[in-house]
Backbone and ligand atoms as CSV (ligand in chain L), in Angstrom:
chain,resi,resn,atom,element,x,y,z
A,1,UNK,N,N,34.425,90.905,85.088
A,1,UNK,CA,C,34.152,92.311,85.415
A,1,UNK,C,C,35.457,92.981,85.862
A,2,UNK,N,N,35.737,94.007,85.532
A,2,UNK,CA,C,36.907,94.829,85.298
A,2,UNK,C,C,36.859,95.408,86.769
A,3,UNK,N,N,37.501,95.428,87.858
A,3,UNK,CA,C,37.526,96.197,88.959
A,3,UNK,C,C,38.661,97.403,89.146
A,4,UNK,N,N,38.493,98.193,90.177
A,4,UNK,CA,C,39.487,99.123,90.495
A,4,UNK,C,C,40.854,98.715,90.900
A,5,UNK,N,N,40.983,97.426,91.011
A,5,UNK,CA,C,42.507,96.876,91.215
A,5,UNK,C,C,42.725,96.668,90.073
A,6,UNK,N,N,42.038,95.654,89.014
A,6,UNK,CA,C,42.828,95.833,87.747
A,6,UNK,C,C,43.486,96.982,86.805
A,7,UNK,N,N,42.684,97.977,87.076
A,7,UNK,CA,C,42.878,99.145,86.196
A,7,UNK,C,C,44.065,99.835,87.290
A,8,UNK,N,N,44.707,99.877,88.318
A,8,UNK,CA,C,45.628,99.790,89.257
A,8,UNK,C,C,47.036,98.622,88.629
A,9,UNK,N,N,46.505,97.800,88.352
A,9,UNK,CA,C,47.561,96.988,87.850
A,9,UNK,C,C,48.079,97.261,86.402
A,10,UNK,N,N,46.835,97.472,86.091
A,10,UNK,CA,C,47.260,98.064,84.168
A,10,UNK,C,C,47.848,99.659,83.983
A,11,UNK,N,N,47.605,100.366,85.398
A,11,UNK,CA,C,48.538,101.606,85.262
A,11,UNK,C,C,47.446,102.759,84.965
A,12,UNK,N,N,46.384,102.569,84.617
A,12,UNK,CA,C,45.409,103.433,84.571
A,12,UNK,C,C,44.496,104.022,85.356
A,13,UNK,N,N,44.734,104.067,86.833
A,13,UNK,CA,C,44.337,104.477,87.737
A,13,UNK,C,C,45.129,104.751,88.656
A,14,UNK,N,N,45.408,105.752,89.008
A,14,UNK,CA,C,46.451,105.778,90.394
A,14,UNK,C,C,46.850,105.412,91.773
A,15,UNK,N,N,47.955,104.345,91.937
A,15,UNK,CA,C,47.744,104.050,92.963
A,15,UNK,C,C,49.400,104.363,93.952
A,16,UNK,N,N,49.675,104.073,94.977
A,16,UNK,CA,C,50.887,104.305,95.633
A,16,UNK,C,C,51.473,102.857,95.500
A,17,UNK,N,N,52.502,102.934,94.164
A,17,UNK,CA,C,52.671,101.395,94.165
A,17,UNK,C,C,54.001,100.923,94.852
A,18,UNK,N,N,54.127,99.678,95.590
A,18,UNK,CA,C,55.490,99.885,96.435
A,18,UNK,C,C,56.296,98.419,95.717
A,19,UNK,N,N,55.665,97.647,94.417
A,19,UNK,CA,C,56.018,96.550,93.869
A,19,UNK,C,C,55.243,95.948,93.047
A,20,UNK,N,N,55.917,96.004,91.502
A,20,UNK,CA,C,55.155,95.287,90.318
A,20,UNK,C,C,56.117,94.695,89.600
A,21,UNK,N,N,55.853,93.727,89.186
A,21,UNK,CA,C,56.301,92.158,87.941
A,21,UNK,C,C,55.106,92.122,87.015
A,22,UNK,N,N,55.732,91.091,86.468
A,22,UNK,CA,C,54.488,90.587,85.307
A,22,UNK,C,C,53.757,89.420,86.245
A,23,UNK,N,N,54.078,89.334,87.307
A,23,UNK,CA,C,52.812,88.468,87.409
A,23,UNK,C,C,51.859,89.422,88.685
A,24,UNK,N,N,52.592,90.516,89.808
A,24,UNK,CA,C,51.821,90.896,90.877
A,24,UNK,C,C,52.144,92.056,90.881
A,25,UNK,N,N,50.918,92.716,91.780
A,25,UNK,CA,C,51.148,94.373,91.907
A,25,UNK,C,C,50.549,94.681,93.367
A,26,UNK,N,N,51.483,95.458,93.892
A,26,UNK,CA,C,51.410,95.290,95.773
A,26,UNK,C,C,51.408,97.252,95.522
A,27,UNK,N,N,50.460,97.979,96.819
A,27,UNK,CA,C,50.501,98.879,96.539
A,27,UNK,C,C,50.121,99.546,98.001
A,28,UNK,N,N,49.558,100.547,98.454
A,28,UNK,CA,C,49.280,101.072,99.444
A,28,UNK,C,C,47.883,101.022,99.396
A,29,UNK,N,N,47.436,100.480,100.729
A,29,UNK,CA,C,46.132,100.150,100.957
A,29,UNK,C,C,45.604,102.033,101.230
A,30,UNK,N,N,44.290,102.440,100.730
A,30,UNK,CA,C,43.964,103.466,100.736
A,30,UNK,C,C,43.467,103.900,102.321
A,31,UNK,N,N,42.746,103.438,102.503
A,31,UNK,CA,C,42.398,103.565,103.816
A,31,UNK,C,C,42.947,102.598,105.209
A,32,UNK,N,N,44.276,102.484,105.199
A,32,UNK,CA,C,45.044,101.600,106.519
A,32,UNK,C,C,44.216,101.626,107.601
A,33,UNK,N,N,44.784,100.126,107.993
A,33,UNK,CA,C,44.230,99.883,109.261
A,33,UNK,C,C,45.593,99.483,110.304
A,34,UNK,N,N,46.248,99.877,109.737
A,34,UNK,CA,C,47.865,99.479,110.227
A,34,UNK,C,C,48.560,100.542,109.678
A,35,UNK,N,N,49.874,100.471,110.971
A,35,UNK,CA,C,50.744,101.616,109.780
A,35,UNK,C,C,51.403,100.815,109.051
A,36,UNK,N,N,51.811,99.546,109.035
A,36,UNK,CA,C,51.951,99.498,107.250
A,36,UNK,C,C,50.765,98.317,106.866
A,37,UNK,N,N,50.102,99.295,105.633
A,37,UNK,CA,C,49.139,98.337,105.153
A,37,UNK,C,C,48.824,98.035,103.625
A,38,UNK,N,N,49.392,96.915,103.005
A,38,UNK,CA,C,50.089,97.027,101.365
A,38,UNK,C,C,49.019,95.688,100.811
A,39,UNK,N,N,48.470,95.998,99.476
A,39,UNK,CA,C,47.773,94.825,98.870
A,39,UNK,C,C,48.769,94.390,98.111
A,40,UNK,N,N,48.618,92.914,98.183
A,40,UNK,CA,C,49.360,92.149,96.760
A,40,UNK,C,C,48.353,91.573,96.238
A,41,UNK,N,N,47.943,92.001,94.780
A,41,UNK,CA,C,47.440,91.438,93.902
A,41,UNK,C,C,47.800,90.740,92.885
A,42,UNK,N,N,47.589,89.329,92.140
A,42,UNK,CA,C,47.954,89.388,90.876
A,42,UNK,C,C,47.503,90.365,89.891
A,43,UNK,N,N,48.554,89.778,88.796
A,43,UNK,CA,C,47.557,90.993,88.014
A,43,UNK,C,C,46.352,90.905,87.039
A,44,UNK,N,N,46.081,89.385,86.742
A,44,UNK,CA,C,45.259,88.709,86.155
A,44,UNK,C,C,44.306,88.619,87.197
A,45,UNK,N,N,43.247,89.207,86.288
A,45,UNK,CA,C,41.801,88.924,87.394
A,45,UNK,C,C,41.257,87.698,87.523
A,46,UNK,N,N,41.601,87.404,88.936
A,46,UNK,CA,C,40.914,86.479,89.816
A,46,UNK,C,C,39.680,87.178,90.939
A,47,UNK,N,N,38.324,86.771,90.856
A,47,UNK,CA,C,37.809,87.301,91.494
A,47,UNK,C,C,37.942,87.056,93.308
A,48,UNK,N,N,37.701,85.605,93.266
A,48,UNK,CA,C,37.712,85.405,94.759
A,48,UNK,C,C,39.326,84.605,95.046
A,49,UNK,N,N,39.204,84.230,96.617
A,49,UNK,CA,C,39.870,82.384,96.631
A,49,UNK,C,C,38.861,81.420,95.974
A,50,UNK,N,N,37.890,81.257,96.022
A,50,UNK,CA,C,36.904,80.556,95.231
A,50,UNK,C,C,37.097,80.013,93.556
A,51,UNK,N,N,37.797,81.510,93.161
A,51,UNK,CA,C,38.142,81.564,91.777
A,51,UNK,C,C,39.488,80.763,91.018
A,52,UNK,N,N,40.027,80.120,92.548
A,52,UNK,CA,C,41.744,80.207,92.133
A,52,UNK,C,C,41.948,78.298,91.257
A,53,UNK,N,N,42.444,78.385,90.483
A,53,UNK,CA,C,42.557,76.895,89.521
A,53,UNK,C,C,44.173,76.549,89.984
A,54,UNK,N,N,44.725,75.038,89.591
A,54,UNK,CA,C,45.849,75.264,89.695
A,54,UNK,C,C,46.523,76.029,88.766
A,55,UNK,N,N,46.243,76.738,87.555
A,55,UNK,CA,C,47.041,76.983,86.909
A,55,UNK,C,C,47.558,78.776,87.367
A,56,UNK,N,N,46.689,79.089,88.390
A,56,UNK,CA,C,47.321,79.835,89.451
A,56,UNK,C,C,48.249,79.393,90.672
A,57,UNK,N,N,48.250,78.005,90.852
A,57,UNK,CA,C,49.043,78.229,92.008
A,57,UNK,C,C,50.791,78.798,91.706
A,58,UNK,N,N,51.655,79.087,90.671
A,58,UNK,CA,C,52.901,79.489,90.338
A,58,UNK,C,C,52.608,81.185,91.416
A,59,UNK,N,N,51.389,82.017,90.491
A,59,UNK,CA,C,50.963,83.390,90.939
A,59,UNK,C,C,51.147,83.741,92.229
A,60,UNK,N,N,50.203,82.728,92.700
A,60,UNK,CA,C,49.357,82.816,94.266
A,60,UNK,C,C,50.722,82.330,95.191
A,61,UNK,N,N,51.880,81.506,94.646
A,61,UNK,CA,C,52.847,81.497,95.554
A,61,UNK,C,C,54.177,82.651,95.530
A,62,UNK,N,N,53.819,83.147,94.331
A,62,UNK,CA,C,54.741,84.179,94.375
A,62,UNK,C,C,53.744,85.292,95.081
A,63,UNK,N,N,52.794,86.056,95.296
A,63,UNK,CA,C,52.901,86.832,96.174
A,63,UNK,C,C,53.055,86.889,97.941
A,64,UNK,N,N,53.518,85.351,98.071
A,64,UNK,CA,C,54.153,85.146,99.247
A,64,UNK,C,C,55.369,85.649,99.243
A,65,UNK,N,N,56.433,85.099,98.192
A,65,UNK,CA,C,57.817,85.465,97.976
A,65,UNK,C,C,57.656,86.955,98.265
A,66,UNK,N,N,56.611,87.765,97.239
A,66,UNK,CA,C,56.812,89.134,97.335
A,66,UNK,C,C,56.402,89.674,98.715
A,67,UNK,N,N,55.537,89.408,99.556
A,67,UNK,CA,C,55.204,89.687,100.870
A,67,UNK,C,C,56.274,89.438,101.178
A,68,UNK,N,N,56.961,88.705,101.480
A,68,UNK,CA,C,58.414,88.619,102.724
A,68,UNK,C,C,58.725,89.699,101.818
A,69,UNK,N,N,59.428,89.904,100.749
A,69,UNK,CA,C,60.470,91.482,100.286
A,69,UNK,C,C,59.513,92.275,100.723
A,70,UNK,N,N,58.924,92.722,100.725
A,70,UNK,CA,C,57.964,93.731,100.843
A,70,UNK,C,C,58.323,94.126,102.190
A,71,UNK,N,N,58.226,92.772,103.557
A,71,UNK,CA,C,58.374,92.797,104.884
A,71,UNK,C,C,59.563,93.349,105.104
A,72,UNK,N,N,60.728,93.040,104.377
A,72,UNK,CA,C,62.137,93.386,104.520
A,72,UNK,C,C,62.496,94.597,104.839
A,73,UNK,N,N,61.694,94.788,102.728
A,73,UNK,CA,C,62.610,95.889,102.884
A,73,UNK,C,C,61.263,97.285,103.734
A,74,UNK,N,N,60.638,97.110,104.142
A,74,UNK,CA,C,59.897,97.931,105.233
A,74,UNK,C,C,60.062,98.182,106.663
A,75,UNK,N,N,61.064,96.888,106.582
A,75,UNK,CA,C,61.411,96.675,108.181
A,75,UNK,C,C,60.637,95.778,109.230
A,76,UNK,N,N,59.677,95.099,108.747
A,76,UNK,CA,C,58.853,94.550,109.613
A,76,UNK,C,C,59.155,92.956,109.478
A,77,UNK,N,N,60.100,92.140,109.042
A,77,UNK,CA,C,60.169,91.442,108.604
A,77,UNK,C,C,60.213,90.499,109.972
A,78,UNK,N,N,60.837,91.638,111.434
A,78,UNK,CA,C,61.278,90.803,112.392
A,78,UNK,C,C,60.262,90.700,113.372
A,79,UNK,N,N,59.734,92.011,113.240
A,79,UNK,CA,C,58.947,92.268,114.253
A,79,UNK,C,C,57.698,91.512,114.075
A,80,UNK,N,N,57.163,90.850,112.961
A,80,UNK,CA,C,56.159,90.054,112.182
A,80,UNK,C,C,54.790,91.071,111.742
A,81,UNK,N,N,54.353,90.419,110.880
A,81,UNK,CA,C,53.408,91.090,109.895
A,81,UNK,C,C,51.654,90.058,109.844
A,82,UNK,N,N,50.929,90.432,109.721
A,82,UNK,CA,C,49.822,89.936,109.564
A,82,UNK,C,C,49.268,89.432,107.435
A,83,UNK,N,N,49.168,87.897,107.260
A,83,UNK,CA,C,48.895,88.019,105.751
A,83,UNK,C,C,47.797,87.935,105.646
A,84,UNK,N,N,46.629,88.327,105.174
A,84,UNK,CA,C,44.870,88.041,104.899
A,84,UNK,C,C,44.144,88.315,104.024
A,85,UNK,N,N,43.361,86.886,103.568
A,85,UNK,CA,C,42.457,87.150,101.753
A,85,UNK,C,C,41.745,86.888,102.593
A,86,UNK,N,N,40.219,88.046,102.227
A,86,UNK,CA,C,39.153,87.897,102.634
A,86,UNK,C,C,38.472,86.995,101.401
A,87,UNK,N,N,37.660,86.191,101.181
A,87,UNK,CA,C,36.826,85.710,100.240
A,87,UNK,C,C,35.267,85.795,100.465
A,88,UNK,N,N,34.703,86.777,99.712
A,88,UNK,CA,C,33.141,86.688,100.159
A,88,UNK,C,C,32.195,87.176,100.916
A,89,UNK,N,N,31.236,87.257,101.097
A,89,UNK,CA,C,30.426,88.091,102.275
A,89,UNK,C,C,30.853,88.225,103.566
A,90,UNK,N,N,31.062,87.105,104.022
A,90,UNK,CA,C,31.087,86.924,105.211
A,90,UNK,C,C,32.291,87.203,105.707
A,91,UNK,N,N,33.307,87.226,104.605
A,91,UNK,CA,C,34.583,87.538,105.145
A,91,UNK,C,C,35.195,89.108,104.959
A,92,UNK,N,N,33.855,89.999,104.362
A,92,UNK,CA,C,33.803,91.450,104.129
A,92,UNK,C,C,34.416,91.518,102.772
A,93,UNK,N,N,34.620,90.868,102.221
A,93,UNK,CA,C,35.085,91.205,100.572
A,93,UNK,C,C,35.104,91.927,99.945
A,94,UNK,N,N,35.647,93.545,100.010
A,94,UNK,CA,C,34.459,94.830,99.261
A,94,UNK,C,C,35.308,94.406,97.444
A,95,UNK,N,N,36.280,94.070,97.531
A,95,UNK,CA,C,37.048,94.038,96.174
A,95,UNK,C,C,37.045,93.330,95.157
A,96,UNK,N,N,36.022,92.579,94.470
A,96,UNK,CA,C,35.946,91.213,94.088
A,96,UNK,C,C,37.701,91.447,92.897
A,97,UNK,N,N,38.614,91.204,93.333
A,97,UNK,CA,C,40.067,91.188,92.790
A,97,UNK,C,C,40.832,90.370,93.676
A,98,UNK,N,N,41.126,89.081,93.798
A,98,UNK,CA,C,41.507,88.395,94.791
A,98,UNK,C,C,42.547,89.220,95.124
A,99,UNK,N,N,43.352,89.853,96.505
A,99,UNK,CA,C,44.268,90.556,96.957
A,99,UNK,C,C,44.302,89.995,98.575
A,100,UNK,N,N,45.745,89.849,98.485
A,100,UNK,CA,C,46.307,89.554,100.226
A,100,UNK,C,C,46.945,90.767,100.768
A,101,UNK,N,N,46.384,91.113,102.039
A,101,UNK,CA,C,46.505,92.142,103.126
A,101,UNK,C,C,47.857,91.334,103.571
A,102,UNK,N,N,48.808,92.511,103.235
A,102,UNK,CA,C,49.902,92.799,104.562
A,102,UNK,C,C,49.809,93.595,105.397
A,103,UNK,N,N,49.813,93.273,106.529
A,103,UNK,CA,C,49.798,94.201,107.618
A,103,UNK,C,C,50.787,94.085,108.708
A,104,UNK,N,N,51.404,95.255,109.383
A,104,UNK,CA,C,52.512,95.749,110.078
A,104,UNK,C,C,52.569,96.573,111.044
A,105,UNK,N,N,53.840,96.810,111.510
A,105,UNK,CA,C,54.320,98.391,112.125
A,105,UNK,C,C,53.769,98.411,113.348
A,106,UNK,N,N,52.613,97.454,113.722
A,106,UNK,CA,C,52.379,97.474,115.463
A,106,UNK,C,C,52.091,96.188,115.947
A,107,UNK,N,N,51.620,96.231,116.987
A,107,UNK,CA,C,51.619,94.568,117.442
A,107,UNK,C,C,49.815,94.456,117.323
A,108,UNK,N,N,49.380,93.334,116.644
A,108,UNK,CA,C,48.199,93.404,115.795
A,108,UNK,C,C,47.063,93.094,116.404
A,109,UNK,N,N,47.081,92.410,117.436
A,109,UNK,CA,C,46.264,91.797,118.734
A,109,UNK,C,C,45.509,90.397,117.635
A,110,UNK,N,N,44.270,89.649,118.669
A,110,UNK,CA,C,44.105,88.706,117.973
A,110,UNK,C,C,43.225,88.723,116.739
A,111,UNK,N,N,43.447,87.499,116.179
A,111,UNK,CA,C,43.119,87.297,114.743
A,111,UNK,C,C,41.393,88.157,114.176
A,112,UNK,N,N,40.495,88.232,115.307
A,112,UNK,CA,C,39.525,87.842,114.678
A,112,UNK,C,C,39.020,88.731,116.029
A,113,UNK,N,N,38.103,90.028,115.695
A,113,UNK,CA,C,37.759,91.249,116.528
A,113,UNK,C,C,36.599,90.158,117.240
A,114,UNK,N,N,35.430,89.286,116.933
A,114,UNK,CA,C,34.815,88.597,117.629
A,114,UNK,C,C,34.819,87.069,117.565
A,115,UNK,N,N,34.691,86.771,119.019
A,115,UNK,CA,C,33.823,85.248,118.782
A,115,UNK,C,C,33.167,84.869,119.126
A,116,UNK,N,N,32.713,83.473,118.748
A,116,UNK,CA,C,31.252,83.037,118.520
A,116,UNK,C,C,31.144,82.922,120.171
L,1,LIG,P1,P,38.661,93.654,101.239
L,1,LIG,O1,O,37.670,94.045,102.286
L,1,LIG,O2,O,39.514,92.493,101.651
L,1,LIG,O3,O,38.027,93.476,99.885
L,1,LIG,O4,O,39.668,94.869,101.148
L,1,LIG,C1,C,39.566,95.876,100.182
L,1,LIG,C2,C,40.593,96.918,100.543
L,1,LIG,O5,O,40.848,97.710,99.400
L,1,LIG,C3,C,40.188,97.857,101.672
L,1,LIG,O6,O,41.121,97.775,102.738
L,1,LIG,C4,C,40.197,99.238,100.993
L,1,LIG,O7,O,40.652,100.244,101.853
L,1,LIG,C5,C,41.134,99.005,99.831
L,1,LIG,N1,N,40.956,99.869,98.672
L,1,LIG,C6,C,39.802,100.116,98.002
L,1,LIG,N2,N,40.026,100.933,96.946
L,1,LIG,C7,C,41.359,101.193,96.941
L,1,LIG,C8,C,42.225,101.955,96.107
L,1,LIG,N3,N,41.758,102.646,95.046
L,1,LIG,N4,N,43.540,102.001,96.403
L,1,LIG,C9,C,44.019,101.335,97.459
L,1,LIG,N5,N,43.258,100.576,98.287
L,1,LIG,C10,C,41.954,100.507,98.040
């Protein structure tokens, strides 16, 4: 199933893009929850983490590489950044497009708004 990140990656939908290759596309999260808040997606649809084979792991480690540039050149590289794939219900998933949250620009408090 074709989602709104792919058609983002293929250029046919508009997005604020801040980094694309042939393998990932990192862009401005629409509604931030941080002041800086950037998706890295591949660009081959993967739906979940659930979805991921090894013949993704080359992909899935390069949008680490690209998260640190990303951190750099934004400036947050020192101050540290938050990385996060939601997978699934429970983890609020609205995107089925596997994508990792960078997040920045303030100090983030802890991981996880509740616990058990
Ligand atoms: P998740 O809950 O992990 O699936 O996160 C989905 C994220 O995608 C949310 O933070 C949304 O604000 C963001 N989002 C949804 N549609 C767009 C879009 N067209 N452009 C940029 N970000 C989007």
């Amino acid at each position: 199933m074709t989602t709104i990140f792919s058609k983002i990656a293929a250029g046919d939908i508009p997005a604020d893009i801040v980094f694309q290759d042939d393998r990932v596309t990192a862009f401005k999260d629409i509604n931030p929850i941080a002041p800086i808040h950037i998706l890295i997606i591949p660009n081959k649809e993967i739906p979940t983490v659930d979805d991921v084979t090894e013949a993704d792991e080359q992909t899935l480690g390069h949008m680490f590489v690209v998260a640190r540039k990303i951190a750099r050149d934004l400036g947050i590289a020192e101050s540290g950044y938050r990385l996060l794939v939601n997978c699934r219900d429970d983890a609020g998933q609205e995107v089925y497009h596997l994508h990792m949250h960078l997040l920045g620009g303030r100090s983030l408090g802890p991981m996880l708004a509740h616990r058990d």
